[in-house]
C-alpha positions in Angstrom: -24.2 148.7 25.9 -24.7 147.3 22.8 -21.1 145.9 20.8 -21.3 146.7 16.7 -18.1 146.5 14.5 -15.7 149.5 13.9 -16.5 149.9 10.0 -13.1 150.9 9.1 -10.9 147.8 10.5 -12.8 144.5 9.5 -10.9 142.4 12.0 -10.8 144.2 15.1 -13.0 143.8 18.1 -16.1 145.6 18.3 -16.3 149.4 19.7 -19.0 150.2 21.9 -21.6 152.5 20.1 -22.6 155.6 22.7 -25.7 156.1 24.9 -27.7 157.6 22.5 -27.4 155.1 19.7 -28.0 152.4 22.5 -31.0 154.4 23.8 -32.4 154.5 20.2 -32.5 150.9 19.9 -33.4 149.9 22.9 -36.4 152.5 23.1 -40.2 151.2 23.7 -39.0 147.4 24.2 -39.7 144.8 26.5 -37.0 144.2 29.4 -35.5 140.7 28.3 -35.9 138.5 25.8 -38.4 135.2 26.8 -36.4 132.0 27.2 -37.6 128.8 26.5 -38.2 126.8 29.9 -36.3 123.5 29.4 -32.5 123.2 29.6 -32.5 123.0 25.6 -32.3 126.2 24.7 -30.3 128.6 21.9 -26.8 130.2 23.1 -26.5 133.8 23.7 -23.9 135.8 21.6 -21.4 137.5 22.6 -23.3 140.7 22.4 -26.1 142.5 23.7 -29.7 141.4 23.0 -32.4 144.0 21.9 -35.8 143.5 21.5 -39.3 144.4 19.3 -40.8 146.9 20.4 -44.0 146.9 22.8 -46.1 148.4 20.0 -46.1 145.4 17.7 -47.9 143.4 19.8 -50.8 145.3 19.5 -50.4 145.1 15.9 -50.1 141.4 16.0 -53.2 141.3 18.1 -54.9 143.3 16.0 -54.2 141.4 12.8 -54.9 137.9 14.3 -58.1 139.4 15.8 -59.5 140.7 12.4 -58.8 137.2 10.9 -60.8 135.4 13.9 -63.9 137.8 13.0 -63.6 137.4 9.4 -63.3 133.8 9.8 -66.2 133.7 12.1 -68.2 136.0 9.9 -67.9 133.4 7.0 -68.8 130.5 8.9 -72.2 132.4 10.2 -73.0 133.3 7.0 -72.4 129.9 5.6 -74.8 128.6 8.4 -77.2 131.1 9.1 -77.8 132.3 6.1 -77.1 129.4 3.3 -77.9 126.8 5.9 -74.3 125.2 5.2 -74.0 123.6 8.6 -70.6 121.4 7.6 -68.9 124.8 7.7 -69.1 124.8 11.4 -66.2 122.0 11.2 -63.3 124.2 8.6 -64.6 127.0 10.6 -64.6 125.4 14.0 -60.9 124.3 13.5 -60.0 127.8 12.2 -61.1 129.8 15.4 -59.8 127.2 17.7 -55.9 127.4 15.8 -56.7 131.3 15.9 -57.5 131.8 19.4 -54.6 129.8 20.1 -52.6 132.0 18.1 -54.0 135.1 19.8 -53.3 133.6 23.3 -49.8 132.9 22.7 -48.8 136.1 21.1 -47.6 137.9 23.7 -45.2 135.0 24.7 -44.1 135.0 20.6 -43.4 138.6 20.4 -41.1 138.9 23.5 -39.2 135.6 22.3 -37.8 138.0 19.1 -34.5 139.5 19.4 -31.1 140.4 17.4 -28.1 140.7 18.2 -25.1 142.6 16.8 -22.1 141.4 17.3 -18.7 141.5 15.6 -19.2 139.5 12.1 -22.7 139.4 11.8 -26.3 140.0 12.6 -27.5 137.1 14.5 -31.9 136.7 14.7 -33.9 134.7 16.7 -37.1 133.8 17.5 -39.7 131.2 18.9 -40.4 129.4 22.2 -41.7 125.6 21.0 -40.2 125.9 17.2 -36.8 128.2 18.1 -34.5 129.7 15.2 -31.4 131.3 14.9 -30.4 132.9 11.8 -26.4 134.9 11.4 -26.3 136.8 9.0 -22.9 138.0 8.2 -22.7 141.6 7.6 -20.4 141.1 4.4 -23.4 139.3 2.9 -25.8 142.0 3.2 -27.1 143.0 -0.1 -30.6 144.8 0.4 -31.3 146.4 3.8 -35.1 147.3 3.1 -37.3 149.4 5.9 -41.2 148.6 5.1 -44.4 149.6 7.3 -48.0 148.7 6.6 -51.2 150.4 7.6 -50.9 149.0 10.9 -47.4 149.7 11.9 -47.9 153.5 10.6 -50.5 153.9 13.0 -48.2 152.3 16.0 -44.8 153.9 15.1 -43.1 150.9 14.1 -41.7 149.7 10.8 -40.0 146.0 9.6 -36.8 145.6 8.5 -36.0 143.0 6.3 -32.2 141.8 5.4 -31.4 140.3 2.0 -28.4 138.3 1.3 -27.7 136.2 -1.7 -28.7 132.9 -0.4 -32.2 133.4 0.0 -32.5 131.2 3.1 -31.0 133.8 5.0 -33.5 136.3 4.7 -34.7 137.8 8.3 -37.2 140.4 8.8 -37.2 141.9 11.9 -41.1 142.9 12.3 -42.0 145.1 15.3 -38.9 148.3 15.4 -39.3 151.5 16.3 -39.3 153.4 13.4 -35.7 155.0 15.1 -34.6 152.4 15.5 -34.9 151.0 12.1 -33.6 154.0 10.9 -30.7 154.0 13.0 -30.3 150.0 12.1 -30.4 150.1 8.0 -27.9 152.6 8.6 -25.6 150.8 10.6 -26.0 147.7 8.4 -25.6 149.1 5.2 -22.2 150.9 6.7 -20.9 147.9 8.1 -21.9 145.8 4.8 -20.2 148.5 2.5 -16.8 148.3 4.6 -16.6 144.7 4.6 -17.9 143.8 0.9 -15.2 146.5 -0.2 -12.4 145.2 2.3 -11.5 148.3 4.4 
């Protein structure tokens, strides 16, 4: 079950949100959220952990495989047709960090997760390069659902959370479009309450 704050008392401890709103969330996602394999790694919260879901890794897939053929497709031109051999080096260093990239997005995607718990939104992400971003729900100024070409076609849609400091943006990328719904929602309810001081 997934803890979120009771709106209407700032300071008390958080309710439990029903099945249904848990279900919505949690719809379409991976299992568990990837942890790094050393002994180093970020705390949990004190709440639950949900996940992208399963959807947007096709989407990153497909995005970072479209920029592997366009970068190869330069480089052959370049080479094959202009006869500009030396661009067998920029391109040869492009598709190497690109295939990387594609090979270790799986393992990216399942390392993303948020977390709601009783002041804030807390975001993280990463295996190698980890970060962890609160965001407290009384700093919440623009809670903005977006969806590209890409995630139309898949179902999913990114939210992205602006506060005043502009450091702690997050966008969460991969949601189910419920779910984002049924997040904004939640945030901007939450953020009202405790900007006003109910």
């Amino acid at each position: 079950m997934t803890s979120i704050p009771d709106p209407m008392i700032p300071d008390s401890a958080p309710t439990t949100t029903d099945a249904a709103e848990a279900d919505v969330l949690d719809a379409g996602t991976y299992d568990r959220i990837l942890e790094p394999r050393h002994a180093n790694r970020l705390p949990l919260g004190d709440g639950t952990w949900h996940q992208l879901a399963r959807a947007y890794l096709w989407v990153r897939l497909i995005s970072i495989g479209a920029l592997f053929l366009a970068v190869l497709a330069a480089t052959l031109v370049l080479t094959l047709v202009l006869h500009q051999m030396w661009a067998w080096i920029p391109g040869g260093i492009a598709l190497v960090l690109i295939a990387w990239a594609l090979a270790i997005a799986p393992r990216q995607v399942r390392a993303f997760g948020y977390q709601l718990r009783r002041d804030d939104l807390v975001f993280r992400h990463g295996i190698l390069w980890q970060r962890s971003v609160a965001v407290p729900y009384g700093r919440m100024q623009l809670v903005d659902i977006a969806h590209g070409p890409l995630d139309r076609g898949f179902g999913i849609a990114q939210l992205k959370l602006v506060t005043a400091a502009a450091s702690s943006a997050v966008q969460l990328p991969g949601l189910t479009q419920p779910a984002a719904e049924r997040l904004r929602d939640t945030l901007i309810d939450v953020a009202e309450s405790r900007r006003t001081g109910l």
